[in-house]
C-alpha positions as CSV (number, residue, x, y, z in Angstrom):
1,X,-2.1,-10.4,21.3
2,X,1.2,-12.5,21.5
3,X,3.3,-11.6,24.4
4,X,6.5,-12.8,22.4
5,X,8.0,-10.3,20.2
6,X,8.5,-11.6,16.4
7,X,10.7,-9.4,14.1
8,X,9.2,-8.3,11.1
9,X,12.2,-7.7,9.2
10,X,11.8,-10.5,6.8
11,X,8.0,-10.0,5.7
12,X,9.2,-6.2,5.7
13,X,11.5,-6.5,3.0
14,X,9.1,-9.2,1.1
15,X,6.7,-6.3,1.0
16,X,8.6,-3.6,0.2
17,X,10.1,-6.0,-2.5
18,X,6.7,-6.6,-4.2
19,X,5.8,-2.8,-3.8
20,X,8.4,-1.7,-5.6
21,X,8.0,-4.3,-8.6
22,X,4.8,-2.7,-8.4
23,X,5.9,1.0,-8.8
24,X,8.1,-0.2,-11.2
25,X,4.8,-1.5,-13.9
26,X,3.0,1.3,-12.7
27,X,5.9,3.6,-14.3
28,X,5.5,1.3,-17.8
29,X,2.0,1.4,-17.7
30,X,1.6,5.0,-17.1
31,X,3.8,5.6,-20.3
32,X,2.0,3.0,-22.2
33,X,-1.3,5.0,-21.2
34,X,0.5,8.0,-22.5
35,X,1.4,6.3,-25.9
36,X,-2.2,5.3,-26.2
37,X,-3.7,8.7,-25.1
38,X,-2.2,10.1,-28.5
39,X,-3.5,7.5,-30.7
40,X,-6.7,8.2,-31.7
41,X,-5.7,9.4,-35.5
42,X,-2.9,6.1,-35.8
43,X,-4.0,3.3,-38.6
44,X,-5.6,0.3,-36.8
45,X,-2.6,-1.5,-37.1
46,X,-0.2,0.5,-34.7
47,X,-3.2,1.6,-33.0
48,X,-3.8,-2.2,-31.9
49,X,-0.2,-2.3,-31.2
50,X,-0.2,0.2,-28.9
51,X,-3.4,-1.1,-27.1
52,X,-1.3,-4.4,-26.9
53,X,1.2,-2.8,-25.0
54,X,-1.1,-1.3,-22.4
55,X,-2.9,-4.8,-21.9
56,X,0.0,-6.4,-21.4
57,X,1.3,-3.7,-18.7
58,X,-2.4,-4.0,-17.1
59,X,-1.4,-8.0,-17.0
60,X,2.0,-7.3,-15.4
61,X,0.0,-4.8,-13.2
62,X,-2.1,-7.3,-11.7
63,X,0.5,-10.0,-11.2
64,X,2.7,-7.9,-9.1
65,X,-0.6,-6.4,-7.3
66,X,-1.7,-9.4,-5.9
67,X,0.9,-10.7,-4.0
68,X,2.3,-7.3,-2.9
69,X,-1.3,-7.1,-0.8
70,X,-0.9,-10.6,0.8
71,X,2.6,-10.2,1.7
72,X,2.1,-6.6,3.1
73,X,-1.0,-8.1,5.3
74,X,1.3,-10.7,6.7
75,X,3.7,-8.1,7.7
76,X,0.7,-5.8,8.5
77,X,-0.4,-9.0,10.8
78,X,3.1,-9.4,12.1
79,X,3.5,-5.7,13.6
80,X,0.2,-5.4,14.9
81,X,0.6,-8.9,17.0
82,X,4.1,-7.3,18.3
83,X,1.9,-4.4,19.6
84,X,1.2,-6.5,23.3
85,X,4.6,-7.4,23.3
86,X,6.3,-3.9,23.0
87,X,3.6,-2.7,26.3
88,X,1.6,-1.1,23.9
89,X,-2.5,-1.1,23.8
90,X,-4.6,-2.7,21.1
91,X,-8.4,-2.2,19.9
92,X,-8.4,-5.5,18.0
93,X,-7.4,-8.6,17.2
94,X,-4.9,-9.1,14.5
95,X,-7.2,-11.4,13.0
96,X,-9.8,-8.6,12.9
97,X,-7.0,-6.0,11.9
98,X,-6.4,-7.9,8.6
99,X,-9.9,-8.5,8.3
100,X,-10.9,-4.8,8.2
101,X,-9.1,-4.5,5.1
102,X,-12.3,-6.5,3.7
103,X,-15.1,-5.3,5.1
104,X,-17.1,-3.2,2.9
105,X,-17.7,1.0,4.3
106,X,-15.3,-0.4,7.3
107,X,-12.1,-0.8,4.9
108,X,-12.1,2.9,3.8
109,X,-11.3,4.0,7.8
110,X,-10.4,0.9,9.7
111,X,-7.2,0.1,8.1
112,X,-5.9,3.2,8.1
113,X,-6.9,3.8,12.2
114,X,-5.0,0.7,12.7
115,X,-2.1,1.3,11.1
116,X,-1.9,4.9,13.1
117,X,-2.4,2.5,16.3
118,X,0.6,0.4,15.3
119,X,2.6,3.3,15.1
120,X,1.8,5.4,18.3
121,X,1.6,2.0,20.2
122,X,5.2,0.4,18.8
123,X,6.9,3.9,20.7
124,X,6.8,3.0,23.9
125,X,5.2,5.3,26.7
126,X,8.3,7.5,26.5
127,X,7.7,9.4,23.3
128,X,5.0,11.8,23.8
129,X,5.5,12.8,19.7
130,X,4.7,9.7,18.1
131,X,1.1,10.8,17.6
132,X,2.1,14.6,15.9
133,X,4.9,12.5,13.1
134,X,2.4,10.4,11.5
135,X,1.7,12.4,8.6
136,X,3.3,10.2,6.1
137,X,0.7,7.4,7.3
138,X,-2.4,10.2,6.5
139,X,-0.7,10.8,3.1
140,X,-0.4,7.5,2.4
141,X,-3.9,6.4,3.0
142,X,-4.9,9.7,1.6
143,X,-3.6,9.2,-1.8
144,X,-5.2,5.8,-1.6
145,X,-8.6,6.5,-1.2
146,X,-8.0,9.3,-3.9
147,X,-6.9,5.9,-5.9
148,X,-9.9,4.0,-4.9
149,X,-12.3,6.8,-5.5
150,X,-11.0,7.6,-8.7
151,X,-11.0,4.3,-9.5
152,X,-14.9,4.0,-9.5
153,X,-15.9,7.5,-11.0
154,X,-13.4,6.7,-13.5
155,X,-15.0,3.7,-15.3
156,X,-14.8,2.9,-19.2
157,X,-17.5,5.0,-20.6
158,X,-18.2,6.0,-24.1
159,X,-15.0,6.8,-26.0
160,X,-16.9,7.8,-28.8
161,X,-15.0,11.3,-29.6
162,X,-11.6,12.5,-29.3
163,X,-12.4,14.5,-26.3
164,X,-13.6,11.7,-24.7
165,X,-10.8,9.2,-25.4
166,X,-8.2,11.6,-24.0
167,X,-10.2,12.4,-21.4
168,X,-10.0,9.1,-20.1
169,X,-6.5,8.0,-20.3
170,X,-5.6,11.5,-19.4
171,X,-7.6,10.5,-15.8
172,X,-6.1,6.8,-16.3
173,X,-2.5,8.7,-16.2
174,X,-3.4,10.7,-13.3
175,X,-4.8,7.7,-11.5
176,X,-1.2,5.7,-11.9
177,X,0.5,8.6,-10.8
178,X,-1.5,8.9,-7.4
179,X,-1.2,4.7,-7.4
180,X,2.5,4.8,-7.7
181,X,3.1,7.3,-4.7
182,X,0.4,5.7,-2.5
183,X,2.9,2.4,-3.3
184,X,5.9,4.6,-2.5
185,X,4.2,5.8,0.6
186,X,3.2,2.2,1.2
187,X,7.0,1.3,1.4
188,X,7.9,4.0,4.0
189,X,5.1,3.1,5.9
190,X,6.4,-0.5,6.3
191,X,9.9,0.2,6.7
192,X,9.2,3.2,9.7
193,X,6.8,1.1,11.6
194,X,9.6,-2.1,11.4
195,X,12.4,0.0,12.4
196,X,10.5,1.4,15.2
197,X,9.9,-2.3,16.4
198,X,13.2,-3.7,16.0
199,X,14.5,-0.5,17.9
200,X,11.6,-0.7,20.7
201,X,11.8,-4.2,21.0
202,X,15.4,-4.3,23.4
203,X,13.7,-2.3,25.5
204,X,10.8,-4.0,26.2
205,X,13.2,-5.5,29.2
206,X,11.6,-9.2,28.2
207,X,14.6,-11.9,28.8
208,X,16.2,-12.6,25.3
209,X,14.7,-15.4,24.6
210,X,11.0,-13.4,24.6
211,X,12.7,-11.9,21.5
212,X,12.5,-13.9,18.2
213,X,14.2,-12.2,15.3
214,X,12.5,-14.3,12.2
């Protein structure tokens, strides 16, 4: 762990930045799933039109998903190297932080452990709460394995009947829903943890120059 403290205002906003652009699609493409959860009795022609629409918001989707995750793990690296250098105790590396976000089984608990770490360590001995006002973090990471899970039990399926088609993007429209908040949630997450750096960090009582704000 780096004994210098690095701001992580910058890679903060980035993140937030992408994460919103992604609530943002997730908002289209939730409608578009709506449009198309209605069409099963349309002519091919505004039926296609309407499939068109949702393709193109599950393009957009995927381009703002992307690099919203590799920003936020740069910040996520950034915050948890700033752990040593606020007094606070770590259980990893950072390398190995960002890499539990890969591991298979170890990515549905890992993460989620280190971000609580991040926070509880980034107070400072002084505050004896910072362990009871993490519930946002557990909501957050709650509503993304809901994502992830639903995700997989989801799938494509038969949309052979009626029933079936709205069944899906019924669940497709539930699952954006949950993805959007998680994202939300996501945003919170970043910008509470940064602030509780940046307002830490001066009293870490490391000489000024110990203190890079980039």
């Amino acid at each position: 762990m780096a004994d210098v403290y690095r701001s992580p205002v910058l890679r903060a906003k980035l993140a937030t930045g992408f994460l919103f652009a992604n609530v943002v699609v997730l908002l289209g493409w939730a409608w578009a799933s709506y449009r198309l959860r209605g069409a099963w009795h349309l002519d091919d022609m505004a039926y296609n039109e309407l499939a068109a629409s949702f393709d193109r918001m599950r393009i957009l989707y995927l381009v703002a998903y992307f690099p919203s995750g590799i920003v936020f793990l740069f910040w996520f690296r950034r915050v948890y190297d700033n752990v040593g250098a606020l007094g606070g105790r770590s259980s990893a590396t950072p390398t190995m932080a960002v890499g539990s976000w890969f591991i298979p089984f170890v990515n549905w608990f890992r993460p989620y452990q280190i971000t609580k770490e991040i926070w509880v360590e980034s107070a400072g001995d002084g505050d004896s709460d910072s362990d009871s006002d993490s519930g946002f973090i557990q909501l957050w990471w709650g509503l993304w394995l809901i994502n992830l899970l639903g995700e997989r039990f989801l799938g494509h399926g038969d949309l052979e009947t009626e029933a079936q088609f709205v069944r899906y993007f019924t669940g497709f429209i539930v699952l954006n829903l949950v993805s959007l908040i998680a994202a939300a949630l996501a945003m919170l997450v970043i910008r509470r943890i940064t602030a509780r750096q940046e307002a830490h960090a001066p009293a870490t009582g490391a000489p000024q120059a110990r203190v890079r704000r980039r």
